[in-house]
C-alpha positions as CSV (number, residue, x, y, z in Angstrom):
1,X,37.8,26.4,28.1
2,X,37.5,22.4,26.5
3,X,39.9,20.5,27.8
4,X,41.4,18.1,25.5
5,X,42.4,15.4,27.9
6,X,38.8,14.9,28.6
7,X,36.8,12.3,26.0
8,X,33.5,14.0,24.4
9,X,30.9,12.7,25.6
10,X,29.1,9.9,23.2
11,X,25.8,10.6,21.0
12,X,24.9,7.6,20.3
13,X,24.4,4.5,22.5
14,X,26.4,1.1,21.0
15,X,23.2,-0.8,20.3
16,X,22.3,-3.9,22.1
17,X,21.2,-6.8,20.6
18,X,17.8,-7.9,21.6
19,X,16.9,-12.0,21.2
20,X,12.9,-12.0,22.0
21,X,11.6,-15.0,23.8
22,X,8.8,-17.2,22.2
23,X,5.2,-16.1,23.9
24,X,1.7,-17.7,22.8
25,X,-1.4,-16.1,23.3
26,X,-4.4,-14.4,20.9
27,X,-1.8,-11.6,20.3
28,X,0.8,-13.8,18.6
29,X,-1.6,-16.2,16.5
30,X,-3.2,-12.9,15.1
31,X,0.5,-11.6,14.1
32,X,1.1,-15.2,12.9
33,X,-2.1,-14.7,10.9
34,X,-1.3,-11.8,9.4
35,X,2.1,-12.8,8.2
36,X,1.5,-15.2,6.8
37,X,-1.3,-13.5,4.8
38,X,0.9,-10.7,3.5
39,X,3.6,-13.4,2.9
40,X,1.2,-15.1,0.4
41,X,-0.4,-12.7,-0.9
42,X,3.1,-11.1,-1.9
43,X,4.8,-14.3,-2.8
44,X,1.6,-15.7,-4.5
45,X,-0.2,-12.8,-6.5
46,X,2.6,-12.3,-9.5
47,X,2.3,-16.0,-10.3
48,X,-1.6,-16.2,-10.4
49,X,-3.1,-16.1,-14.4
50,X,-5.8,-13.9,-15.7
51,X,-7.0,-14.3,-19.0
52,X,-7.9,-10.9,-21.1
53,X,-7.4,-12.5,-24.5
54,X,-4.7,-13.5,-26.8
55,X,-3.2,-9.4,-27.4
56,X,-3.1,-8.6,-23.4
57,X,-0.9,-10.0,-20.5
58,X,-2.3,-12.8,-19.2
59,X,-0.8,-12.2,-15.3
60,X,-3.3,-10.6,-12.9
61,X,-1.7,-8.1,-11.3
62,X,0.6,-6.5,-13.3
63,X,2.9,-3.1,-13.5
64,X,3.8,-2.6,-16.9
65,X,6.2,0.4,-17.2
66,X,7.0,-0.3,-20.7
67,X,3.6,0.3,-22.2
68,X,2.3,2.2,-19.2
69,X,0.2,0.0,-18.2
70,X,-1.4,-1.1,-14.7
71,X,-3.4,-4.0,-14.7
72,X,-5.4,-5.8,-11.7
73,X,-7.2,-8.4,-12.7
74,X,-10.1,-7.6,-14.4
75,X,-9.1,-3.9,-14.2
76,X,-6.5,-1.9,-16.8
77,X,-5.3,1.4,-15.5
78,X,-4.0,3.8,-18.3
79,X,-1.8,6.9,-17.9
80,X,-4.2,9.4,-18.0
81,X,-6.2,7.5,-15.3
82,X,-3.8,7.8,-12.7
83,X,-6.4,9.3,-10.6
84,X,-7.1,5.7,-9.5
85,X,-3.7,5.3,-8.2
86,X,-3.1,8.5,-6.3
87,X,-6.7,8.4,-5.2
88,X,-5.5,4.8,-3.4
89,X,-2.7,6.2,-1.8
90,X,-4.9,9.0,0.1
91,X,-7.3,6.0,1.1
92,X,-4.0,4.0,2.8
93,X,-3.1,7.5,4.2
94,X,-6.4,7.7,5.5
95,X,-6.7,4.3,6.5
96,X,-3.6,4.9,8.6
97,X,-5.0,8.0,10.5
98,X,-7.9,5.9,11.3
99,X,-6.1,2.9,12.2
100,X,-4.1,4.9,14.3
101,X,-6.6,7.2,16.0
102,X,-8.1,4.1,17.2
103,X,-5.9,1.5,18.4
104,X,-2.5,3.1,17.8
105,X,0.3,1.5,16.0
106,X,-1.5,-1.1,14.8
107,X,0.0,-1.3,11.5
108,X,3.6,-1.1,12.6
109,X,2.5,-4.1,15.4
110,X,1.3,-6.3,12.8
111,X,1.5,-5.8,9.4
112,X,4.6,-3.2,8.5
113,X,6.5,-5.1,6.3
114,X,9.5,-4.7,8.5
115,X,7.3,-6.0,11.1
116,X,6.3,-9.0,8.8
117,X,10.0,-9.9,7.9
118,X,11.4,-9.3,11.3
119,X,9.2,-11.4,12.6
120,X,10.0,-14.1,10.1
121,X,14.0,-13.5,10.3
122,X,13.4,-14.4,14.4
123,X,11.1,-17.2,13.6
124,X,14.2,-18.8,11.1
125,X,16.3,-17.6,14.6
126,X,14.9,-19.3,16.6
127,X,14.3,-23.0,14.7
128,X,18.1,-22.6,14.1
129,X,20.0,-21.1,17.4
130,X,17.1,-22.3,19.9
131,X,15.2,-20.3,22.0
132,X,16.3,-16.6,23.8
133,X,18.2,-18.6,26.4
134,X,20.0,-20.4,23.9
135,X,20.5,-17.6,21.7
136,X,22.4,-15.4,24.5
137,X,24.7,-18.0,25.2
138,X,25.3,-18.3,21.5
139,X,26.2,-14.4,21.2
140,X,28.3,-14.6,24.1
141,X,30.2,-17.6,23.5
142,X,33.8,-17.5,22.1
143,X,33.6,-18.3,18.1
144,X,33.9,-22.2,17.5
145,X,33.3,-23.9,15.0
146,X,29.7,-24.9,16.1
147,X,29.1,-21.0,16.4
148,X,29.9,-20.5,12.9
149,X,28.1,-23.5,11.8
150,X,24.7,-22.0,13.5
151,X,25.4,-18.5,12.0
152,X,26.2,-19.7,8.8
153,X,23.2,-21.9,8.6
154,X,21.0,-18.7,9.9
155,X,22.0,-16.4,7.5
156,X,21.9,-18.8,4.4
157,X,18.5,-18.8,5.1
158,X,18.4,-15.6,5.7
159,X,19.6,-15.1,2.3
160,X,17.3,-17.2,0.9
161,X,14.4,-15.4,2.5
162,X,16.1,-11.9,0.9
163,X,16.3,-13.3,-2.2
164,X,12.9,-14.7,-2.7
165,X,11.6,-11.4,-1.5
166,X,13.5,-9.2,-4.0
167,X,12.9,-11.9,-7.0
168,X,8.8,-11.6,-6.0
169,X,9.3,-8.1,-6.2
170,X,10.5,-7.6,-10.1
171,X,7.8,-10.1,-10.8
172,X,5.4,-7.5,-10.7
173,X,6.8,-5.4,-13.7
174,X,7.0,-8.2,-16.2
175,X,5.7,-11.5,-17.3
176,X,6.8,-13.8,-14.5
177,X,7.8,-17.1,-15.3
178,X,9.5,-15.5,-18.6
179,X,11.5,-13.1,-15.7
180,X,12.1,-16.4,-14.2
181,X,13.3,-18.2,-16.8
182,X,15.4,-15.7,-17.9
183,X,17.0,-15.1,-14.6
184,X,17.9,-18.6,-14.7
185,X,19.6,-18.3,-17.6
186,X,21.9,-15.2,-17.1
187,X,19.5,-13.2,-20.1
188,X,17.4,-11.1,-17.9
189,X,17.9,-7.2,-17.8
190,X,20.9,-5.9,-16.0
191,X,18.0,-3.4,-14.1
192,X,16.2,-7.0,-13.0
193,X,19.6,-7.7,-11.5
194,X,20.4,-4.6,-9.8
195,X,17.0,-4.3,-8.9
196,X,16.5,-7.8,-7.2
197,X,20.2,-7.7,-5.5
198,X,19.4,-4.1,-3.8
199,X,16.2,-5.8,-2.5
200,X,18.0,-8.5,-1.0
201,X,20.7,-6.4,0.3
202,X,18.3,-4.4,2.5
203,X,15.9,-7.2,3.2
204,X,18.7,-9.2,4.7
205,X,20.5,-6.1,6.7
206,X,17.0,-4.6,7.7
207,X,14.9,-7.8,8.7
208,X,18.6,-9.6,10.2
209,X,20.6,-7.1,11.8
210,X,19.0,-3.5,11.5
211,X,15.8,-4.7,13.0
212,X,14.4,-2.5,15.8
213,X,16.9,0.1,14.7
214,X,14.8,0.3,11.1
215,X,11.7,1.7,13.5
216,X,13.4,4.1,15.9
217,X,15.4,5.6,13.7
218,X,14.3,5.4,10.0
219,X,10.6,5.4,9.7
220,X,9.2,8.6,10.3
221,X,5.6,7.2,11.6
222,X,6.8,6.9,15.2
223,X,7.4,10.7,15.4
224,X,4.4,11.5,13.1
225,X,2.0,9.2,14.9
226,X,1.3,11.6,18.0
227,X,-0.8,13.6,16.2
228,X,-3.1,11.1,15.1
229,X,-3.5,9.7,18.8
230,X,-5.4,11.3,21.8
231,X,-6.7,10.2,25.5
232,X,-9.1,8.4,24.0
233,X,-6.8,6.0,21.7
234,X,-6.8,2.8,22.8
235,X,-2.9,1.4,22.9
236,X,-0.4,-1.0,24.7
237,X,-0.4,-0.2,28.0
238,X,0.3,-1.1,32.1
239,X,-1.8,-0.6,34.6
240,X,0.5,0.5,37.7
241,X,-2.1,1.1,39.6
242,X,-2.5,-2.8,39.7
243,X,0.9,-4.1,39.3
244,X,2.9,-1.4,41.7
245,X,4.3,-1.9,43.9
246,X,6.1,-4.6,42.2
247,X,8.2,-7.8,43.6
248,X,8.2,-11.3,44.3
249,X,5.7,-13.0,46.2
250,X,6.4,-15.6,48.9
251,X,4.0,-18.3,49.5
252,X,1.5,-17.8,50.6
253,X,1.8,-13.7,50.6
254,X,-1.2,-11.8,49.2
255,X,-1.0,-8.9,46.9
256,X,-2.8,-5.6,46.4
257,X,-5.6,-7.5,44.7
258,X,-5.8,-10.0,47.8
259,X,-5.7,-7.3,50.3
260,X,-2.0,-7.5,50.6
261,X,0.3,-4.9,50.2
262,X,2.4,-5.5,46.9
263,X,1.0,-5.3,43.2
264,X,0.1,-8.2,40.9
265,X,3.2,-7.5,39.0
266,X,5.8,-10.3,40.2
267,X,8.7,-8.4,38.5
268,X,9.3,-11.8,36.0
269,X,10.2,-9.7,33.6
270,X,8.2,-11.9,31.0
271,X,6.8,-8.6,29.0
272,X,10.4,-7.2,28.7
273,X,11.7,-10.4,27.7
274,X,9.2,-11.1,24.8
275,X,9.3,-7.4,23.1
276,X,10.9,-7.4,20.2
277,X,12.0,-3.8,20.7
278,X,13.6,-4.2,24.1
279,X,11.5,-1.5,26.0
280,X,10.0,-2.4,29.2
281,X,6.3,-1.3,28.7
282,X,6.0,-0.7,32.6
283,X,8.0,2.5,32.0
284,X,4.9,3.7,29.9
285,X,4.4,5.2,26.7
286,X,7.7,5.2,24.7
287,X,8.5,5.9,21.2
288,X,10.2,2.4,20.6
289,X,6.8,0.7,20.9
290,X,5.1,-0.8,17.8
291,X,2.0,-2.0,19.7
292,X,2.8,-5.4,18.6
293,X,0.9,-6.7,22.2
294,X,3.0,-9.7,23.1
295,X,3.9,-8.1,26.0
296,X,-0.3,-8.8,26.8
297,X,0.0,-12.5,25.9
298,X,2.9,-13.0,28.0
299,X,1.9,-10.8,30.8
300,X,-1.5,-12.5,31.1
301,X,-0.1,-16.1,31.1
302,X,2.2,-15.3,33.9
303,X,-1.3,-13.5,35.6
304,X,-2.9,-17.2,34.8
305,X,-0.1,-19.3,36.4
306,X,-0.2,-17.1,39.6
307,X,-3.7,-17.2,39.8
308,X,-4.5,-13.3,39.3
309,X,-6.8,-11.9,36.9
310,X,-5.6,-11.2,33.0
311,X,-5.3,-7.6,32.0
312,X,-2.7,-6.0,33.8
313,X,-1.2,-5.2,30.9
314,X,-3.6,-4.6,28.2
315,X,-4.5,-2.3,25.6
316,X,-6.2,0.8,27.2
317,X,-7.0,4.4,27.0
318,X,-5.9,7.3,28.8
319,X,-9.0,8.9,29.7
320,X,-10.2,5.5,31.9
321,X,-7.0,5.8,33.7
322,X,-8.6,8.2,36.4
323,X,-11.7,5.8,36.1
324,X,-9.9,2.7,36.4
325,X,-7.9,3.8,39.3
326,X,-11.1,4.6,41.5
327,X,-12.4,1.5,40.9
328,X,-15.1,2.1,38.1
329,X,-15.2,0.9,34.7
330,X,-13.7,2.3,31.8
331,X,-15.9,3.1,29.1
332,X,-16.7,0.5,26.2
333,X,-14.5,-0.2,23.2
334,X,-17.4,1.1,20.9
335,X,-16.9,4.5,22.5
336,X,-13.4,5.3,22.1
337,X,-13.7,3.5,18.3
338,X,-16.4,5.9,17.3
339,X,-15.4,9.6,18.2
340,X,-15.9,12.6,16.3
341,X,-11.7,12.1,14.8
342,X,-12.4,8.1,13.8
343,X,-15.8,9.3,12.1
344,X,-14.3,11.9,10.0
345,X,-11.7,10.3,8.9
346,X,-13.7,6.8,8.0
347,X,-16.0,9.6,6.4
348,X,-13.4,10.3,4.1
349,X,-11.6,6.9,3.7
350,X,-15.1,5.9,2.4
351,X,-16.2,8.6,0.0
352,X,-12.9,8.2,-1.6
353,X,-13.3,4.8,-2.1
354,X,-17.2,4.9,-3.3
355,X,-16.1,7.6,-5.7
356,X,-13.5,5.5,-7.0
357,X,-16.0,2.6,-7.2
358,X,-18.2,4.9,-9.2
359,X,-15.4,6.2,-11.0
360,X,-14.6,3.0,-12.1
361,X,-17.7,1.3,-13.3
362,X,-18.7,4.4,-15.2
363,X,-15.3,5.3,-17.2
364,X,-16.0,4.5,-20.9
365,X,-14.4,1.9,-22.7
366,X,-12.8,4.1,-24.7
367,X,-11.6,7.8,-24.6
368,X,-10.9,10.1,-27.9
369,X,-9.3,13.2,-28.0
370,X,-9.3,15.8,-30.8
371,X,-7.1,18.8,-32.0
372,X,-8.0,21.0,-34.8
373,X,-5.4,21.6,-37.0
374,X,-4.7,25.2,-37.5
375,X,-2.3,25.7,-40.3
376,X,-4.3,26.8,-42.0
377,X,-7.7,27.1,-40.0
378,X,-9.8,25.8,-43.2
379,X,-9.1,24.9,-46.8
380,X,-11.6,25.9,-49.8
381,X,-11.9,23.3,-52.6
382,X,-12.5,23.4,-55.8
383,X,-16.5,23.8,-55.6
384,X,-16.2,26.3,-52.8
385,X,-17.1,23.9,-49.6
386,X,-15.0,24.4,-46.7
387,X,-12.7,22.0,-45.4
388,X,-11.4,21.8,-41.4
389,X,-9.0,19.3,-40.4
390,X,-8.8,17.4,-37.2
391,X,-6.6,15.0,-35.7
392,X,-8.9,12.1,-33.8
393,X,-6.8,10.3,-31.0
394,X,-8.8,7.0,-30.4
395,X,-8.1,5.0,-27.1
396,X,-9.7,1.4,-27.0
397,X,-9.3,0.1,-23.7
398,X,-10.9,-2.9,-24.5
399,X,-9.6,-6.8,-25.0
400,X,-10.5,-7.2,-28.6
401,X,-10.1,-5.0,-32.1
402,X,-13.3,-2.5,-32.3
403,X,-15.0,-0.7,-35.2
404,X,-15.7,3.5,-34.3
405,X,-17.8,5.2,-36.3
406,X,-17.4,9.0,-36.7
407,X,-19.9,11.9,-36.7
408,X,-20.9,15.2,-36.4
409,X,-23.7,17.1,-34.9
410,X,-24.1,21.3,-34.2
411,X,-24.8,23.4,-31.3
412,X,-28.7,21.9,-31.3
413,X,-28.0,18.7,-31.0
414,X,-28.7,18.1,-34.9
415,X,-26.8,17.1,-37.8
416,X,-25.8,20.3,-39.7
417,X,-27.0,20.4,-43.5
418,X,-24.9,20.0,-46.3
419,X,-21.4,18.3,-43.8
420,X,-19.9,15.3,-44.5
421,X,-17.3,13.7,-42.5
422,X,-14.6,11.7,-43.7
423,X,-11.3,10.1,-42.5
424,X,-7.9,9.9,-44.7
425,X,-7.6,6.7,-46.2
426,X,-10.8,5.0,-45.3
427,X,-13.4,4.8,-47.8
428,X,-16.5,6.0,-45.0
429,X,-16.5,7.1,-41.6
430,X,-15.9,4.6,-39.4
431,X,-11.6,3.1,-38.3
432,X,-10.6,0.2,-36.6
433,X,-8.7,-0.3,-33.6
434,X,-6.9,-2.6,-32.5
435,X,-7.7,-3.9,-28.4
436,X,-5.8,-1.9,-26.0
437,X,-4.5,0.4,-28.1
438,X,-4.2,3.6,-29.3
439,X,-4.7,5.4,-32.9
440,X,-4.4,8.3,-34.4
441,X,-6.8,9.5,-37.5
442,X,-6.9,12.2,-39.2
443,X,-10.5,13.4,-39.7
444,X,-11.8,15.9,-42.3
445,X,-15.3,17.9,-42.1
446,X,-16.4,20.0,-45.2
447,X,-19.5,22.0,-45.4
448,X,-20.8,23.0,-48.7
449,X,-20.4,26.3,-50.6
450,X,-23.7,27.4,-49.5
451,X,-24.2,25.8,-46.0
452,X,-25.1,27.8,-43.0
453,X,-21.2,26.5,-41.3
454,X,-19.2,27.2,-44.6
455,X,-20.6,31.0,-43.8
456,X,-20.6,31.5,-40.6
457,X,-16.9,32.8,-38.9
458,X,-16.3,30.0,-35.9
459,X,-18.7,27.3,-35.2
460,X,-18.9,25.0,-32.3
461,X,-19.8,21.4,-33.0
462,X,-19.7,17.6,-31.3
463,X,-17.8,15.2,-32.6
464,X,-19.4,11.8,-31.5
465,X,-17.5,8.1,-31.7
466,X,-19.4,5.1,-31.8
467,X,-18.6,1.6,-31.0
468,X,-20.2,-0.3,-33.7
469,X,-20.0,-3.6,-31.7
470,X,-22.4,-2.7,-28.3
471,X,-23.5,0.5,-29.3
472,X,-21.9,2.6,-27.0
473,X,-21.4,6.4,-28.2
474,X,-19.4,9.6,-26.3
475,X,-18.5,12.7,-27.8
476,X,-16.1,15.7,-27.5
477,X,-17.1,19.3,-28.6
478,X,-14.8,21.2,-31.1
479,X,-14.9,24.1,-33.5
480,X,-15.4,24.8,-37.3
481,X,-14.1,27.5,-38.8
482,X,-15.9,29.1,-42.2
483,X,-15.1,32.1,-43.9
484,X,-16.8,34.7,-42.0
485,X,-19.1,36.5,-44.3
């Protein structure tokens, strides 16, 4: 039997706070490369200008819910083409698996937005509360008013930060600097609002406090990511073998790599000190760790100062482990990149995108759609002819108004005797459309009294559009519908 008296034990570990040291090394200028990359590229793109003529939106990249539009510079995604978008999702899915079959987490090391804005929260950190000695004696100080003055400096820019990142973020659905100027002003949408104040909310708790937290125990990747990884992925690793038995060397004392009887490792604790996840990578493989490699940069400057060769911590594979430990050399980079998983799935990253490629540069510039109308199947006129009705659905996808002229041809290929095609309320066959638009006409084909269709029970024919500008034709294939002698 329970016995009350006796506390339940505790699920959940209080978390620690984890302050990072500052490392420098090929590792860190890469992430420092990246960010600020993505940075720009997300603060940057909503603002940059892209002239499509005076009845489109003249910002590059471009969301536009309202009239279902997606536009990326010189590229306008409709509605119906949202094969474009979902078929760029499967190739970042993809891209992950590959990524991640190779070198590990390589995208939640460097460019996982959390990552990106973590790594930017500690940078703001650091030029505010000083570096991870600093910082510790900050946290465990008694509140003063210097304390406060430091923490309230930190998380107004913290803020800040938040708040630029959810702003840039609504940019994207809307004109820009009219959003801007219209947030200013207290006239924007209460959704740009809500939207832009949720963003910051979560930017500032996730990339200030949450941190780590966000990667253990929200994303899902960590827990997915072992089935894209096997012995031959190369990943953040220590190489025991090397480094054990760990300690301090005295002067003049010669380790394992010297002959002597200890391991490189000095037990500085420079690799623990510098994660930003607060593992100690000399326990081995552990969910916490992002593959971020600053444990590498700081590991090997430590190896440079005591005179030891770099690489005792490094990224690796599991199948050289065996190698590496008798002594012979692992096999070359080339080799674990390209394997029979990484092939297959750049196989398929690529065909998706050349098809897409394709897929884009031969879509026409505009699409038509058409319906018969079937109340009633025909109509007989005065003189006899038959009459079918059809509703035309013209989509110009184009920057400027278009001329489309309308025909007809039958099951050969020819134009069928005695038609004629006309179109309510225009004196011939041929509408206008305005750019980037889409109209509706209602199309009539009659065939004379006499005339091989006005006869025959169900006839199939192409309907063909025109531009009259470049020339360009496509078609759609319908029915017409005669009496059925």
């Amino acid at each position: 039997m329970s016995n009350p008296d006796i506390d339940p034990p505790r699920l959940y570990a209080a978390r620690e706070p984890i302050f990072p040291r500052k490392v420098s090394g090929w590792f860190r200028n890469l992430k420092w490369i990246i960010m600020a990359l993505a940075l720009g590229v997300y603060y940057i793109t909503p603002w940059i200008r892209w002239d499509r003529g005076p009845s489109l939106p003249d910002q590059a990249v471009l969301i536009d819910l309202a009239n279902r539009r997606f536009y990326f510079f010189w590229i306008e995604i409709w509605p119906h083409e949202f094969y474009f978008v979902a078929g760029l999702l499967v190739m970042a899915g993809l891209g992950l698996f590959l990524f991640t079959s190779a070198l590990g987490r390589v995208w939640c090391g460097y460019a996982c937005p959390q990552t990106v804005w973590t790594d930017l929260f500690l940078l703001t950190e650091s030029w505010v509360e000083g570096d991870r000695n600093a910082r510790l004696r900050l946290w465990n100080a008694p509140w003063n008013l210097r304390k406060l003055r430091l923490r309230m400096t930190k998380w107004t820019l913290w803020l800040g930060i938040s708040l630029a990142t959810g702003g840039a973020w609504i940019f994207y659905f809307t004109d820009a600097p009219t959003l801007l100027g219209n947030l200013l002003a207290g006239q924007a949408h209460p959704v740009a609002y809500i939207t832009m104040g949720i963003l910051t909310a979560t930017t500032f708790l996730f990339g200030g406090f949450a941190r780590e937290q966000i990667c253990v125990y929200a994303c899902p990747w960590p827990r997915i990511q072992a089935a894209m990884m096997d012995e031959d992925t190369l990943t953040v690793a220590y190489r025991d073998w090397r480094g054990e038995p760990r300690g301090k060397l005295h002067k003049g004392e010669a380790s394992r790599s010297d002959g002597g009887a200890k391991g490189d490792c000095i037990d500085c604790m420079a690799c623990v000190n510098v994660c930003p996840m607060g593992i100690d990578i000399r326990d081995g493989q552990q969910l916490e760790c992002i593959t971020c490699a600053l444990c590498i940069d700081a590991c090997d400057e430590v190896m440079d100062k005591i005179g030891k060769p770099r690489g005792l911590i490094d990224y690796m594979a599991l199948r050289d482990e065996a190698a590496e430990r008798a002594g012979d050399a692992p096999k070359s980079l080339f080799k674990h990149v390209l394997r029979p998983r990484t092939i297959l799935y750049f196989t398929l990253w690529a065909g998706i995108g050349v098809a897409l490629v394709v897929a884009l540069f031969l879509r026409s510039p505009f699409d038509l759609n058409v319906t018969p109308v079937r109340n009633p199947l025909y109509v007989t006129m005065a003189d006899g002819a038959i009459r079918n009705t059809y509703a035309l659905r013209l989509r110009n996808k184009q920057g400027s108004e278009r001329d489309f002229t309308v025909s007809v041809a039958g099951p050969d290929g020819t134009v069928p005797q005695g038609v004629a095609v006309t179109l309510e309320g225009l004196p011939d066959a041929t509408v206008s459309v305005p750019a980037d638009s889409t109209h509706t006409q209602r199309v009539y084909i009659t065939a004379e009294n006499d005339s091989a269709l006005a006869r025959a029970g169900q006839t199939e024919l192409t309907l063909w559009v025109g531009d009259a500008t470049d020339g360009r034709k496509t078609h759609i294939g319908t029915v017409f519908h005669g009496r059925s002698e």
